[in-house]
N, C-alpha and C positions, 0 to 999 in steps of 0.2 A: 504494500500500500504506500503509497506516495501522497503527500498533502499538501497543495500548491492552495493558490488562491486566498482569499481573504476570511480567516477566522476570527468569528469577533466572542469576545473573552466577556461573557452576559454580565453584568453585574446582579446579583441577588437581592431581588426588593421583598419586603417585611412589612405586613399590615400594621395598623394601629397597635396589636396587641401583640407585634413582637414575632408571630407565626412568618413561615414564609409565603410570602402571596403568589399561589399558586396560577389564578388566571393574569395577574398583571405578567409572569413569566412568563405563562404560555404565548401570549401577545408579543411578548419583547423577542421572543424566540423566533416565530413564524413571520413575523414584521422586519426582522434582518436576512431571515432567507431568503423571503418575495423580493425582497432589496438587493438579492445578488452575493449574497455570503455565499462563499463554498463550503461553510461550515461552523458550527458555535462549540463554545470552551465555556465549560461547566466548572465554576468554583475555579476560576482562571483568573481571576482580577486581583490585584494587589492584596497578599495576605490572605484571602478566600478560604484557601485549601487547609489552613490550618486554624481560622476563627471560629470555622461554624463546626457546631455538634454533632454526631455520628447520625445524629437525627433529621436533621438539616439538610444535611449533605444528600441520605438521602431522599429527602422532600425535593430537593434539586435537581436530584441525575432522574427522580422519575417521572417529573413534570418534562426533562428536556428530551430524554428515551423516547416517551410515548413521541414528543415534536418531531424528533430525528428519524424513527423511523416512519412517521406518515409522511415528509417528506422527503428521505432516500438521500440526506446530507447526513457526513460526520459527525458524529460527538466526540470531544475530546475533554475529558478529565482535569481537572488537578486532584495532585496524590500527593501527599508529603512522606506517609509510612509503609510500609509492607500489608499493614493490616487494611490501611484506606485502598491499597491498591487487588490486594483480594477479593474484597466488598465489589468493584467496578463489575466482577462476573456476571451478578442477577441482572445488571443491566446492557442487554443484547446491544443496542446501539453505540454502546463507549467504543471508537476504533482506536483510543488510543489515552494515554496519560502524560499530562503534562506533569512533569518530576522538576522540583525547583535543585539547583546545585546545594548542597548541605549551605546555609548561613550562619554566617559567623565565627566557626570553630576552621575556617578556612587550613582545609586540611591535605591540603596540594594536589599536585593534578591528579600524582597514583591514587590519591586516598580517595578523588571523585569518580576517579574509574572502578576503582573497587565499590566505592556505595554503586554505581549504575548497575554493576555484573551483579548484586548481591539484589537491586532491587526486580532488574530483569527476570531474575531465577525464580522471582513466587507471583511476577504478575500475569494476568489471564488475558493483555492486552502491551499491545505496544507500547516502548515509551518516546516520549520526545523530550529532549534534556531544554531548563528554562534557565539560560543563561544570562545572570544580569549583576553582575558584577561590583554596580556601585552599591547593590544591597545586602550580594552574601559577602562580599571582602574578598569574593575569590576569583580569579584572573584562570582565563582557558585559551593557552596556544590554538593556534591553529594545528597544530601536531596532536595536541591532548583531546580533538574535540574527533579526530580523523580516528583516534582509538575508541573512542567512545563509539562512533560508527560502526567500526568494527563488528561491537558486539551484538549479535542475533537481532535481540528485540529492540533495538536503537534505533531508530527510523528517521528522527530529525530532529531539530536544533529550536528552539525560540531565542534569536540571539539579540540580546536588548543593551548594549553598550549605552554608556554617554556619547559616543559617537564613533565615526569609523576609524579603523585605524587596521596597522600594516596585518594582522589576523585575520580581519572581515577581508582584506583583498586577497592573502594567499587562501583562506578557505573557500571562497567565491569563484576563485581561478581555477583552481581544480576541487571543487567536492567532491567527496566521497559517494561512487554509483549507489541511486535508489536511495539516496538519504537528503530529506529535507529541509533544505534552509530557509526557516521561518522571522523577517523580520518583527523587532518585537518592542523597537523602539518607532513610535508613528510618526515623530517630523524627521527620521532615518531613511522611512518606508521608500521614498521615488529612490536616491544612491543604492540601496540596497538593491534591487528589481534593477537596475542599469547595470546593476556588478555581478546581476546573476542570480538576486534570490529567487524562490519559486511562490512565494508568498507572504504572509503578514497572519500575526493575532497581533489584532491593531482595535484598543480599545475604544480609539475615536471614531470605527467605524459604525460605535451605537448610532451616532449622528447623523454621518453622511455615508452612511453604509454604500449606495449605489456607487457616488463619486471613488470610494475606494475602490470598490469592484473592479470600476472599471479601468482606473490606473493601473493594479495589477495585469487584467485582462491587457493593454495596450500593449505592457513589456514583456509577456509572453507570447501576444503574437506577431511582435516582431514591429507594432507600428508607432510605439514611442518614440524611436531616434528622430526619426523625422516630424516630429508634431511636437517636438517637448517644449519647442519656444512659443509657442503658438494656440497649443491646446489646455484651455483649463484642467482638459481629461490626464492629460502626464503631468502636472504640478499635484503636489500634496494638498492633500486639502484640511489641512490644519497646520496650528500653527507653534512652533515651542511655547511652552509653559509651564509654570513652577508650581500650579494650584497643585495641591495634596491630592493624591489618586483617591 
């Protein structure tokens, strides 16, 4: 399986009494796919994967399961433990788990490869490794990210830097066959797609889901270079910002 295109990472909304609001998700769900998402990330939003309750979560995957499979688009997870990535079985539509790099105890690149082989070995579903460096403290070569490939169930990358740098271009130049690079930073998203990514979980696409679409769409089929000065459609469509995720 291979995941291109635009995944947009849902935010989880909460009724007055704290529950999670099961129709205002089902709506947020099927309102970004009609919009051109190639797919939605469940418990995918800053800190998600690890705030909400065993209960929660799954209130989450089964309001988004039932979405994904009426519509025939991917679901993708966040997993932080072994045990949250077990759970993903009961729900047939997970194609895959977003796994954040260990935070904070930044335990170098072997010690990331060995958590991904270790968490690989008990999941029932792919992973895609969530690279974001300015929040776990831990920095991934482009050599460390090529081993992580490697391994069996590692299928692609969310690579969310502060910006590009000489890593994004050697992994971009040659990636690793059948492994996905997912940009993960949204005013990164047009540089990344021009260097060769295959896609985006781009959480600004709650917004302007289509415009993102279809910027992806442009750079894979080939008609961005020639439209990029010209087309609103190859410009990003948002803008940096510092507001709190």
């Amino acid at each position: 399986m291979m995941l291109t295109g635009v995944h947009v990472p849902l935010i989880t909304p909460f009724d007055p009494a704290g529950a999670v609001a099961h129709g205002v998700l089902k709506e947020l769900a099927s309102e970004v796919v009609r919009a051109g998402a190639a797919g939605v990330v469940a418990l995918g939003t800053t800190a998600e994967a690890g705030a909400l309750d065993a209960a929660e979560r799954d209130a989450v995957l089964g309001v988004l399961n039932a979405v994904c499979l009426r519509q025939d688009v991917p679901l993708v997870a966040g997993a932080t433990t072994a045990d949250q990535l077990r759970a993903l079985a009961g729900f047939p539509a997970v194609t895959a788990a977003l796994c954040l790099v260990p935070p904070f105890v930044r335990p170098g690149e072997d010690g990331v490869i060995a958590h991904f082989a270790a968490l690989a070995a008990v999941s029932p579903v792919p992973l895609v490794v969530y690279h974001v460096p300015q929040r776990t403290g831990q920095q991934l070569s482009a050599a460390a990210i090529r081993r992580l490939a490697a391994i069996d169930a590692v299928i692609g990358i969310k690579y969310a830097p502060e910006a590009l740098d000489a890593d994004a271009v050697d992994l971009l130049t040659d990636p690793p066959p059948g492994f996905a690079v997912l940009a993960g930073t949204d005013t990164l998203l047009a540089p990344m797609l021009a260097l060769g990514a295959h896609g985006a979980v781009a959480a600004s696409a709650h917004l302007a889901t289509e415009e993102f679409a279809a910027l992806a769409a442009a750079w894979r089929d080939g008609h961005a270079r020639s439209r990029a000065t010209g087309s609103p459609g190859c410009r990003p469509p948002c803008s940096p910002s510092r507001t709190p995720p």
